[in-house]
C-alpha positions in Angstrom: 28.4 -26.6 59.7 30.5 -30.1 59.3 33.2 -28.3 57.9 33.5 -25.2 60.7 33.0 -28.3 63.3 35.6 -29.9 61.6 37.8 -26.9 61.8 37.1 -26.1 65.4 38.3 -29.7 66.3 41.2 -29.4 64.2 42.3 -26.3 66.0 41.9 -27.4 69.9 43.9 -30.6 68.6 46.4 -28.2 67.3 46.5 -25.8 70.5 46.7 -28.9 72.7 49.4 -30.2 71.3 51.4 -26.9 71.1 50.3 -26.3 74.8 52.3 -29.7 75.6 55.2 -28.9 73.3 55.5 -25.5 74.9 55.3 -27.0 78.6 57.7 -30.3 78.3 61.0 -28.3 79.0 64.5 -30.1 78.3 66.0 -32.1 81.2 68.7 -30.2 82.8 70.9 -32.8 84.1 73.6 -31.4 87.1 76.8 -32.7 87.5 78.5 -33.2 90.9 82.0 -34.3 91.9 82.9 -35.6 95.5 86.7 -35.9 95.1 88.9 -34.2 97.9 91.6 -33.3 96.0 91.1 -29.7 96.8 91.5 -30.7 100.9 94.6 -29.5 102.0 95.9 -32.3 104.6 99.5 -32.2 106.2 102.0 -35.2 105.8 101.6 -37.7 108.9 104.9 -37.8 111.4 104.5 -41.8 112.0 107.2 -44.0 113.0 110.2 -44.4 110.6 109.8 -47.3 109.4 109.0 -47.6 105.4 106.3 -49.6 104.7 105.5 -50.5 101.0 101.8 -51.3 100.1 100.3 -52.1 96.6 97.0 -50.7 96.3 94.6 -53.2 93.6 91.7 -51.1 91.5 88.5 -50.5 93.9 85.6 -51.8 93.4 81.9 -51.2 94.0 78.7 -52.5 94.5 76.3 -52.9 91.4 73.9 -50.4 92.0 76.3 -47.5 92.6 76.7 -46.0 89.2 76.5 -42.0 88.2 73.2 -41.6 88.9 73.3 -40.3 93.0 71.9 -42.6 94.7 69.7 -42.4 98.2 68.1 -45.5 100.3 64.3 -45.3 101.5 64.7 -48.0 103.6 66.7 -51.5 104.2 66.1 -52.8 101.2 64.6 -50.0 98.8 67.1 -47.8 97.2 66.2 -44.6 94.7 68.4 -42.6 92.0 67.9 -38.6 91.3 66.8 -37.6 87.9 68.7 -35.0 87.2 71.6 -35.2 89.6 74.5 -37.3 88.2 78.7 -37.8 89.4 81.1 -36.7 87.8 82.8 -40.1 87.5 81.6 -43.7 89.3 82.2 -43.3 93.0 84.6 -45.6 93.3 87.3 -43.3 91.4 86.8 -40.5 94.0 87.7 -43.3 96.9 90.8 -45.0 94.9 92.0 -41.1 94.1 91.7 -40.1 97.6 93.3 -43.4 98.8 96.3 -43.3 96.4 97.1 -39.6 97.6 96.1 -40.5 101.4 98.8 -43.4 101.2 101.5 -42.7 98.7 101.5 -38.9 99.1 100.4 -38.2 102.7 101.6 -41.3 104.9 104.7 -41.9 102.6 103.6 -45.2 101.7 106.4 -46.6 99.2 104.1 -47.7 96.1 104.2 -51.4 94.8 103.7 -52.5 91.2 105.5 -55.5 91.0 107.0 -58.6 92.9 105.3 -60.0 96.5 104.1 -57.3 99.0 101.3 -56.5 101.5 98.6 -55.8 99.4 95.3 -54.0 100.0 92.0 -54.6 98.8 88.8 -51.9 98.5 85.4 -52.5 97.8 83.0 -49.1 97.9 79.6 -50.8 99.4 77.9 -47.7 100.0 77.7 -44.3 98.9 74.6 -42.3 99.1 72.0 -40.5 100.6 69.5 -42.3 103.9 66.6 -40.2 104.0 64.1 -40.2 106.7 63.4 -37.9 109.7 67.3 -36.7 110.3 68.8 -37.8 106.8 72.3 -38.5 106.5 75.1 -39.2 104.0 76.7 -43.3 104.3 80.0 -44.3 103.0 80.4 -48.1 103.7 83.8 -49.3 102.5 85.0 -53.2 103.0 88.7 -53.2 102.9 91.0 -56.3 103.4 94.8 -56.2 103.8 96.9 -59.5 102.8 99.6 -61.1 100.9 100.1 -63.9 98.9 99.7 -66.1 101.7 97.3 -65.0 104.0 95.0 -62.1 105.1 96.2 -59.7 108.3 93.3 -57.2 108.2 89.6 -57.6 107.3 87.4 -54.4 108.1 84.4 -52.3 107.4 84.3 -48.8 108.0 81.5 -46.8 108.2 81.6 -42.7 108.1 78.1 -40.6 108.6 77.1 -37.4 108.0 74.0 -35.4 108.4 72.7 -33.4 105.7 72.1 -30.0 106.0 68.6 -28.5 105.8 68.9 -26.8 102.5 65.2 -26.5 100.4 66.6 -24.9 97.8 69.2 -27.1 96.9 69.2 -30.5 98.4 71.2 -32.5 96.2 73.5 -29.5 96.8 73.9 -30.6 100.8 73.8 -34.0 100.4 76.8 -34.3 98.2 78.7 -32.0 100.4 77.8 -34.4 102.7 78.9 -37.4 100.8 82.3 -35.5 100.2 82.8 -34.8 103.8 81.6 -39.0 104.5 84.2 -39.8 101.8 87.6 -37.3 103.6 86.8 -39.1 106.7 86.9 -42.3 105.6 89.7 -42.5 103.5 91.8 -40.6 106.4 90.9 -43.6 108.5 91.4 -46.4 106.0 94.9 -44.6 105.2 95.8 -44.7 109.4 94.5 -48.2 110.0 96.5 -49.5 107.1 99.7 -47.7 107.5 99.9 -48.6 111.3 99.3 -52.1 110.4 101.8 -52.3 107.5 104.7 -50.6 110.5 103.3 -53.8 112.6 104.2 -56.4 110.0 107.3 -54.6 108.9 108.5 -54.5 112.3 107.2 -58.0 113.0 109.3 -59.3 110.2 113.1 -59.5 111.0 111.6 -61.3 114.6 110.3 -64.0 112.1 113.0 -64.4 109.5 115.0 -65.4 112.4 113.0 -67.6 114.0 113.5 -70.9 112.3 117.2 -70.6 112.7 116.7 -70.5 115.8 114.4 -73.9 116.0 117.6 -75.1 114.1 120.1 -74.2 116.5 117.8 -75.6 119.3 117.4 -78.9 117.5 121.3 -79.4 117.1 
């Protein structure tokens, strides 16, 4: 009897474990990319004047990484399991902002020597769930040279998520990717015009202390 008692333990260790091995499946992790490359945008008739610009590496904020990322609330954010980028979200924004400037607006590209300079920090990129969800970019930009600043700004670009049950993380980067064209269209505008502004500013200004000289004479 001990030993068939034994045996009949042994066995519903053994099928329990098998029953646990057999139902613990792999993690399947998915692999998303927001980058806009494949958006086909025309070249912008500004102004003629050629405006130089050099664009420094963006940065993020700690917490955006590969894993996707979505906020709960003001001060609670989440990561998917399975979902992960491509790259860190900050190379899809510098990408798009390097082809938005020096491709699109014409921008002449600076890699050495004094010039306007911008500055990019990625604050935001994910998911806000709650009764209407939506997809936030938040991106801190600041325009200056080695003197001074002449543009500090945040933009902000929303999108709503489709209703998708079958796929959400599906939507909400499609989402994100949309949030991410729009916002690098408008940090590519805002900068541009304000680089014609300081070029145009600048031949007014190189001649103003000759004139303080003449007057003084």
């Amino acid at each position: 009897m001990k030993h068939l008692l034994l045996l009949s333990l042994t066995c519903a260790l053994l099928s329990s474990a098998c029953a646990l091995t057999s139902r613990s499946e792999p993690m399947q992790i998915r692999y998303f990319s927001a980058d806009t490359a494949e958006t086909q945008r025309l070249p912008s008739q500004g102004p003629g004047t050629v405006v130089s610009l050099r664009l420094e590496r963006v940065r993020s904020s700690a917490h955006l990484g590969e894993a996707i990322a979505y906020r709960t609330g003001v001060h609670e954010v989440g990561y998917y399991d399975q979902e992960r980028w491509t790259e860190r979200p900050e190379a899809f924004l510098e990408r798009g902002l390097e082809r938005a400037f020096f491709q699109d607006q014409g921008v002449t590209r600076v890699v050495g020597g004094i010039s306007e300079t911008l500055s990019v920090e990625l604050i935001s990129f994910e998911e806000v769930r709650g009764p209407k969800p939506v997809a936030r970019i938040e991106v801190g930009l600041t325009l200056h040279d080695e003197r001074s600043s002449h543009l500090e700004q945040t933009i902000r670009v929303e999108r709503p998520i489709a209703a998708n049950g079958t796929d959400k993380p599906a939507s909400t980067v499609a989402a994100l990717s949309e949030a991410l064209s729009e916002a690098i269209d408008r940090i590519a505008q805002t900068v541009t015009d304000k680089l014609r502004v300081i070029a145009a500013a600048e031949p007014a200004a190189s001649r103003q202390p000759s004139s303080e000289a003449a007057a003084a004479r």
